[in-house]
N, C-alpha and C positions, 0 to 999 in steps of 0.2 A: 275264927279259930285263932288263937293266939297263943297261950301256954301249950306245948305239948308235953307231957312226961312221960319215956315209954317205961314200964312197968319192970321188960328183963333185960335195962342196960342200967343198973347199975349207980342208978339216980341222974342219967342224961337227960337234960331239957329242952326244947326247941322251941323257938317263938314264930310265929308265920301269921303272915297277913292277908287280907283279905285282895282278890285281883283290884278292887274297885281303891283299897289301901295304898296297892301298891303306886297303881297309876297316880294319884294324890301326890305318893310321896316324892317318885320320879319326877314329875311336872314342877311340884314346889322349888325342885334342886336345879331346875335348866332343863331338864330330857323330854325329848321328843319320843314320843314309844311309837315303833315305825312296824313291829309284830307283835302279835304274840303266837308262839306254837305249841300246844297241848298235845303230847305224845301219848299213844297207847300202842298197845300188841296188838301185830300184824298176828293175821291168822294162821300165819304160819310159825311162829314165835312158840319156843318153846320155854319152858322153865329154867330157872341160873339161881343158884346160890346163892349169890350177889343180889339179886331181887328176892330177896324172901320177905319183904315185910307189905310187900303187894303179890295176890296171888295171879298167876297168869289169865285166870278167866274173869275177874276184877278187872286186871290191867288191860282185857279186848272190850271190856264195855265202857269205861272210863277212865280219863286220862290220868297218867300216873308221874308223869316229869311233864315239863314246859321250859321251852327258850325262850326269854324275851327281849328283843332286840330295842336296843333305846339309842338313841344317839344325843351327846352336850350340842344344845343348841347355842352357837357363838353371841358372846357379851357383847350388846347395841355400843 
């Protein structure tokens, strides 16, 4: 996935990479990637306005944010 456009914002575009991209592009720059964490709804989780573009029962079966933790690995 690369271009995203979503249809009722207005002509907003988003670009996004692929995990396998991502790590590539990390490692090329110096980073060490020390996590990654793929979030989803707890089952007790209820729905928010703020999340409307992921539905709640979507976001219990697959992950809908991710932290990824990298850290600059120091210049030899």
């Amino acid at each position: 996935m690369y271009r995203v456009e979503w249809p009722d914002s207005e002509g907003a575009v988003e670009f996004h990479l692929s995990h396998g991209e991502w790590i590539d592009v990390l490692r090329s720059n110096g980073f060490e990637i020390e996590r990654l964490v793929e979030l989803q709804a707890r089952e007790d989780s209820v729905s928010h306005d703020y999340y409307d573009d992921v539905p709640l029962e979507w976001g219990r079966q697959w992950p809908a944010e991710e932290i990824w933790r990298a850290r600059k690995t120091p210049l030899a």
